[in-house]
N, C-alpha and C positions, 0 to 999 in steps of 0.2 A: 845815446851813442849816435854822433851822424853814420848817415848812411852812404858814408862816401869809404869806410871802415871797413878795411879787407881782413881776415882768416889767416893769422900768422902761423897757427899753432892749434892743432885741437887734440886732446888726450884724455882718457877714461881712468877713474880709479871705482872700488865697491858704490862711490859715492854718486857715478854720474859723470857727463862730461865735464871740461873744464877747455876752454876757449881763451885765446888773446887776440885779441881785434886791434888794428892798427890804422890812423887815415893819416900819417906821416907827420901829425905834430901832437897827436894824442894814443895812447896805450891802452886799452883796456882790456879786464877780464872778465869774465862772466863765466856761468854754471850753467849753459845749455838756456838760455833765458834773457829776455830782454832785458833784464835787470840788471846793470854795473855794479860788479862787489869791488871793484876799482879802476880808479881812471888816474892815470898821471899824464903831464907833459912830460914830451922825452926830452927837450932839451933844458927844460930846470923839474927835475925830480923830486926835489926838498916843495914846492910848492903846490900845495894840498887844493884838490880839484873840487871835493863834495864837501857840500856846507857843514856837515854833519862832524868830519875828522876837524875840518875845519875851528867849530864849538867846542871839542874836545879839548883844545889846546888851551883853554880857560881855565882849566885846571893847572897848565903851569901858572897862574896868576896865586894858588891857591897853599901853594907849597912849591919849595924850593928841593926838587928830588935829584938825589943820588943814586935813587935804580927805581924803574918803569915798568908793569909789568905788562901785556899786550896781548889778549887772547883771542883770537881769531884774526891772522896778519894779511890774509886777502894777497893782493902784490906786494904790499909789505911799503903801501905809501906813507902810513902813519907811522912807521918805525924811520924810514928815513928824511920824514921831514923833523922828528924828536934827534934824531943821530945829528943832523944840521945844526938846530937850537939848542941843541945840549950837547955839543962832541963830551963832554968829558963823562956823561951821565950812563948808567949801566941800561941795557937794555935787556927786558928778558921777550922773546916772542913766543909764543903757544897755538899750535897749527894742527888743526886736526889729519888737514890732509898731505898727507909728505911731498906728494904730486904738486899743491900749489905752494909752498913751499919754495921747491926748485925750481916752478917757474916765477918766482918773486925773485931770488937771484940770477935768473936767466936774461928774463923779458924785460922786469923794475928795477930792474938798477939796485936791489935790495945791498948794504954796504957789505960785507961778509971784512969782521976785523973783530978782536977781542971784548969788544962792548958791545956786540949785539950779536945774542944769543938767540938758536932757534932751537926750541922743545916738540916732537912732532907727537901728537897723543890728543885727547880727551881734556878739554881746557878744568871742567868742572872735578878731574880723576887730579891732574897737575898741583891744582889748589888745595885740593884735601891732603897728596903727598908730602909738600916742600916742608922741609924748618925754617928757611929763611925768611924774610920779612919783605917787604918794597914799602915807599912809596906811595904809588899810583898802580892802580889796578883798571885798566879799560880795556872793557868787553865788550865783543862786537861779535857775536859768535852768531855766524847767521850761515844756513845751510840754503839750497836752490830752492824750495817749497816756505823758505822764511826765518823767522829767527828760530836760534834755539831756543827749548822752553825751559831747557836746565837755566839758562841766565835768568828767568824771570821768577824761579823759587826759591823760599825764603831759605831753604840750606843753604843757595849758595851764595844768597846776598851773607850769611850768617860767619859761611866760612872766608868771603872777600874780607870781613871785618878783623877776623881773626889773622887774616896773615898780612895786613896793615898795619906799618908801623905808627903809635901814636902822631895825630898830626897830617896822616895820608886820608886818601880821598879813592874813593870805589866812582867810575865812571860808566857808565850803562848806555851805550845807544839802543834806541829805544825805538821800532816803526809801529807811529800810532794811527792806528786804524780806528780805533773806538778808543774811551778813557781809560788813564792804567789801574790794570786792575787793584783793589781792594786787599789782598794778600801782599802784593808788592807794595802799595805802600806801608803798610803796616810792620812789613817785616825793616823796611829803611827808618822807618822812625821807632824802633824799639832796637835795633842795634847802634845808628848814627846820629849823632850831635847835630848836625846840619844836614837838608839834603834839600838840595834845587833842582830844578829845571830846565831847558833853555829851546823853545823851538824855534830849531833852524827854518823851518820856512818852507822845508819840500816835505812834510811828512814825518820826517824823522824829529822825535825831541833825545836829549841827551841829558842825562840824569846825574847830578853830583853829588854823593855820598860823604857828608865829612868825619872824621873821625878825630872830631876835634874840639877845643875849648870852643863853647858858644860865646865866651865873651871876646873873644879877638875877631879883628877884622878880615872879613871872609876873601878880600881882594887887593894884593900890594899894588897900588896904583901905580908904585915909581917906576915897575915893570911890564905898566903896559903901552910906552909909546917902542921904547927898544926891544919887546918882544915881536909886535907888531911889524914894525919896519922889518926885524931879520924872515919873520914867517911870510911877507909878501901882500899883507892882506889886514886889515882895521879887525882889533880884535872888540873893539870899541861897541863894532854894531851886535855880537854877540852877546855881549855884557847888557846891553840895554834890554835883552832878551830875557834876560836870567830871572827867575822869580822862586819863590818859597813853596817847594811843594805839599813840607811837610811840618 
């Protein structure tokens, strides 16, 4: 965050604070911590700030979805730059804290219209509940002290698998401080077909889960110059990123 970034907003829930910093052409939020859990420009909001949301949209290269599912929505920039690139596509959000929630529709421009949905609960309770199916499954569920530890056990990579429809893909942001652990991967190569990798470059890798034939090709090429152009940004150099984890 520069430090030209003034204190728009600060509010408490059981969880901690929760802060929106503004320096008049960027947004951010944060949990009482230097740490950015989101940054948007305010005057183009669909345009993904951290490398990290940024990799994730690799996944649209991977499958062609008609609902999305989004667990932990932070200001809610990766729901509206998917709501940009996919208007027609269903969104589901999953938000532990209610509090960041309405300030993703306050502060982030979050879109509020029938195709994107906000769930406010327990991401890993959400996924064991639902009958429905998605898609895309990307989990980003990370608290002020760090990620959640529920996303990185094998129940819930077990139950991502289960509530994928054939053909979807489980996306995992991932902050690697040391190598991923041994249980995680084991648990993604005894439920999924494919699962890659990709680091972005600041710390963060993002993990793709397939749920899919191994003999098809893992990337539709014809969709990544005009993905590319509408998201803002060479999905190109992500891709050269990606590698076989498992």
């Amino acid at each position: 965050m520069k430090d030209s970034a003034h204190e728009i907003h600060r509010s408490y829930d059981e969880f901690g604070p929760i802060q929106v910093l503004d320096d008049g052409h960027k947004r951010y939020l944060t949990f009482g911590t230097d740490d950015e859990q989101s940054c948007q420009l305010i005057n183009q909001p669909h345009l993904l700030q951290h490398e990290y949301t940024r990799a994730i949209l690799l996944s649209l290269l991977m499958v062609d979805p008609k609902h999305i599912t989004v667990i932990g929505i932070g200001g809610g920039c990766l729901l509206t730059a998917l709501n940009h690139l996919l208007p027609e596509c269903h969104l589901q959000g999953v938000e532990l804290r209610r509090e960041v929630a309405h300030l993703a529709h306050k502060y982030f421009q979050l879109p509020k219209h029938g195709l994107v949905k906000i769930h406010i609960g327990d991401g890993f309770d959400y996924l064991q509940n639902i009958d429905n199916k998605t898609d895309i499954i990307i989990a980003d569920m990370y608290l002020a002290e760090g990620i959640d530890q529920q996303q990185l056990s094998a129940q819930f990579i077990a139950t991502s698998h289960s509530r994928l429809n054939q053909g979807g893909w489980l996306v995992l942001n991932y902050w690697l401080d040391h190598k991923i652990e041994d249980h995680l991967a084991e648990a993604l190569d005894a439920y999924f077909d494919q699962v890659y990798m990709c680091d972005t470059g600041g710390g963060n890798w993002v993990i793709f889960a397939g749920k899919v034939n191994t003999n098809r090709s893992l990337i539709n090429e014809d969709k990544l110059k005009p993905l590319s152009k509408k998201a803002g940004f060479s999905l190109n150099h992500f891709l050269k990123r990606l590698v076989v984890l498992v």
